[in-house]
N, C-alpha and C positions, 0 to 999 in steps of 0.2 A: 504494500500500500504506500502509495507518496504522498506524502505531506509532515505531520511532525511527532515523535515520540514522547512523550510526556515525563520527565524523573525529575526528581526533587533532592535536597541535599539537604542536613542540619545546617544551619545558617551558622548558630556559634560556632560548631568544628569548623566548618568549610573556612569562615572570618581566619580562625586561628592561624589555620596553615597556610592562607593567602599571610597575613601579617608575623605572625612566630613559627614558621614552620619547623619540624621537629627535625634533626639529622636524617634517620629516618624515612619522612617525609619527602625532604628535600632529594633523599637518594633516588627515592620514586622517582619523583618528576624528573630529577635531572636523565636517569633512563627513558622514561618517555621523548625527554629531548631527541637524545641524542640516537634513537632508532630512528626518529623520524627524521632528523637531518640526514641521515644515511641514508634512507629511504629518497630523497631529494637532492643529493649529490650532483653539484654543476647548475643549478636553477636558478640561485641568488645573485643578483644585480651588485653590477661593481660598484663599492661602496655601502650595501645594503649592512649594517651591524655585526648579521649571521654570518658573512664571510668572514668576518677575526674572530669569531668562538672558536677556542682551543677543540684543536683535533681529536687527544685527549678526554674522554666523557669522565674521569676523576677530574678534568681540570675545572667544565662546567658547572660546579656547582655554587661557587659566587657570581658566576653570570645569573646561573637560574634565579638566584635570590635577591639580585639586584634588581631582576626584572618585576619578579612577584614584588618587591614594597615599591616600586612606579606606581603613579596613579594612571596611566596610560602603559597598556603593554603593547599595542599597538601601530602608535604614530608613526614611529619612525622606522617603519618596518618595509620592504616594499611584498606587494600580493604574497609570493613565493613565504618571506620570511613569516608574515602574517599566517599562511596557512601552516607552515611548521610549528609557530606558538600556539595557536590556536586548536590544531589538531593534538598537537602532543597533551595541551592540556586536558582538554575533555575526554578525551580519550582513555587518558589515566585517572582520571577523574572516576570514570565509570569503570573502566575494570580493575580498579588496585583495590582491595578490600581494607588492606594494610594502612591508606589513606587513615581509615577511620572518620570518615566524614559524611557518614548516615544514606549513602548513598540507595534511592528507593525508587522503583518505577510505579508511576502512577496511572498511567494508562497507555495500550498500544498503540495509539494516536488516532488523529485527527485528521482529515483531509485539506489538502488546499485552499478549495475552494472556501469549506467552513470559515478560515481562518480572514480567507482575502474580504466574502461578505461581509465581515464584522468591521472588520477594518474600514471598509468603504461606507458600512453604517457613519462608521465616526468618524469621517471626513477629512482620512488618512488615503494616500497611496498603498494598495498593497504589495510585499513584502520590501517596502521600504520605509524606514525608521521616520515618525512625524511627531505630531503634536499627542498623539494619545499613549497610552500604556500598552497594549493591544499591538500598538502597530513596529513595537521593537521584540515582537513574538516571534522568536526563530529568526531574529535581525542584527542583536544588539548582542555579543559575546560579556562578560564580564572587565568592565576596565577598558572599555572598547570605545571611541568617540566616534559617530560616524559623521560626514562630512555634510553639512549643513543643506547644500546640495547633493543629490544622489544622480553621478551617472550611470549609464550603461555598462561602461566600461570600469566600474570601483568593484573591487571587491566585495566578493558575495559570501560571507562566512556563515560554515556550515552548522553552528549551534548558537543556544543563547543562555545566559543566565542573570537572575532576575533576582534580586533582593527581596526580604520580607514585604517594605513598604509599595514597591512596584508591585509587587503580586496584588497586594489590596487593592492597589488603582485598578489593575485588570479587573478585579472581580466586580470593582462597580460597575467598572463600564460592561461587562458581558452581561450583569442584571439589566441594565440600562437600554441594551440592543436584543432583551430577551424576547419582547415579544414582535418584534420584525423578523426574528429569526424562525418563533413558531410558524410565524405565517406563511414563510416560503411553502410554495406546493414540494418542492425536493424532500423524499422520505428520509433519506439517506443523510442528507443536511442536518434534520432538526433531530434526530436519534443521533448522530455524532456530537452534537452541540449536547440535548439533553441527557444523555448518558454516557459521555467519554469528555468532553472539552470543559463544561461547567462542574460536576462535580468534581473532577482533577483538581481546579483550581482551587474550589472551594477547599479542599483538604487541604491542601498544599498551605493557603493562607492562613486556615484554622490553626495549620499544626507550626505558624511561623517558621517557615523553609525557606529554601531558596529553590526557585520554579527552575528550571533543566530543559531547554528545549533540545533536541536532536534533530535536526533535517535531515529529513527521508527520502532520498531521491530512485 
C-alpha cells in the first residue's frame, strides 16, 4: 500500500538521546551512519560536509554528536548528504531496540490520497510543508527546516517526526476537517481516516509521543 506508516516514539527517551545520548546510543547511530555512507559511496557534492567525515566509523562518533545537538541537521547538507542523515537516522530509529526509545507502531497506514484531502481541506498544498500541522505529515523530518518556498526540484525526505505539541495541533485540525471527510462518497477514504489515521493520532497524542511518519512508496 502507498502512502504512510504510522509509529510513534517516547518523546522523553527519544528528547534524551537526540540531547544526552548514551555511549551506547551514540555507537548505534554512529553504525547507522556509517553503513549508509557506504551504501552511497561517490554521491556527495564537492564541498558537501559528508565528504570530510573520517573514513574510519570509530572516528564518526563526535561528528555524529555534533550533528545530533544542531538545531538544524539538515541545512547545510546537499540532497545526497540529506538522504544519508536522514535515512540513517530513522532507520535506526526503528530497528535498534537497544535505542530504548519506546519505539511502537500505530497503524499500517494510510493512503495518499487520505492524507492530501485533508491537507487541501486546510488550505495547504499537498505533501508540501505550509501553514497547518497536517501539512508537515510525512514532510517535515525532525530538526528539518524546509524552505519557505517549495520547489520541484528540493528534496523530498522520506519520513517525519512530530513533537508532542505538533501532534495536538494535528489532532485538532483532523477533528476540525472530520466531517468533510465523512462526506466524501470514497469508502475507502472515510474507513482509513475513521479507523486507521484519526485514532492513531488520537493515541499517539493521548499517550504524549512523538508521531513517526514513514513514506510508503
Amino acid at each position: 500500500m502507498a502512502g504512510y506508516i504510522i509509529y510513534s516514539l517516547d518523546w522523553d527517551k527519544f528528547r534524551a538521546m537526540v540531547e544526552r545520548p548514551t555511549p551506547g546510543q551514540l555507537a548505534i547511530l554512529v553504525q547507522g551512519v556509517a553503513e549508509e555512507r557506504d551504501a552511497l559511496d561517490g554521491e556527495f557534492d564537492e564541498g558537501d560536509p559528508i565528504s570530510g567525515w573520517p573514513a574510519d566509523a570509530e572516528e564518526l562518533g563526535p561528528v555524529v554528536a555534533e550533528r545530533l545537538a544542531r538545531a538544524d541537521w539538515y541545512g547545510d547538507l546537499s540532497e545526497a548528504g540529506r538522504q544519508l542523515w536522514e535515512t540513517a537516522f530513522y532507520v535506526t530509529c526503528m530497528r535498534a531496540e537497544d535505542l530504548g526509545i519506546g519505539f511502537r507502531v500505530d497503524s499500517a497506514g494510510v493512503y495518499w490520497d487520505v492524507i492530501n484531502l485533508i491537507v487541501e481541506r486546510l488550505g495547504d498544498r499537498p505533501e508540501t510543508p505550509g501553514k497547518s500541522a497536517m501539512s508537515r505529515f510525512g514532510t517535515v523530518p525532525f530538526r528539518y527546516h524546509p524552505p519557505a518556498r517549495r520547489r520541484s526540484s528540493d528534496w523530498t525526505p522520506m519520513h517525519s517526526m512530530h513533537p508532542p505539541d505538533e501532534v495536538r495541533r494535528m489532532l485538532t485540525e483532523l477533528r476540525s476537517v472530520a466531517p468533510a471527510v465523512v462526506a466524501v462518497p470514497d469508502e475507502d477514504v472515510r474507513e482509513q481516516f475513521n479507523e486507521e489515521l484519526l485514532p492513531a493520532v488520537e493515541r499517539v497524542a493521548a499517550d504524549g509521543r512523538v508521531l513517526f511518519i514513514q513514506v510508503d512508496t
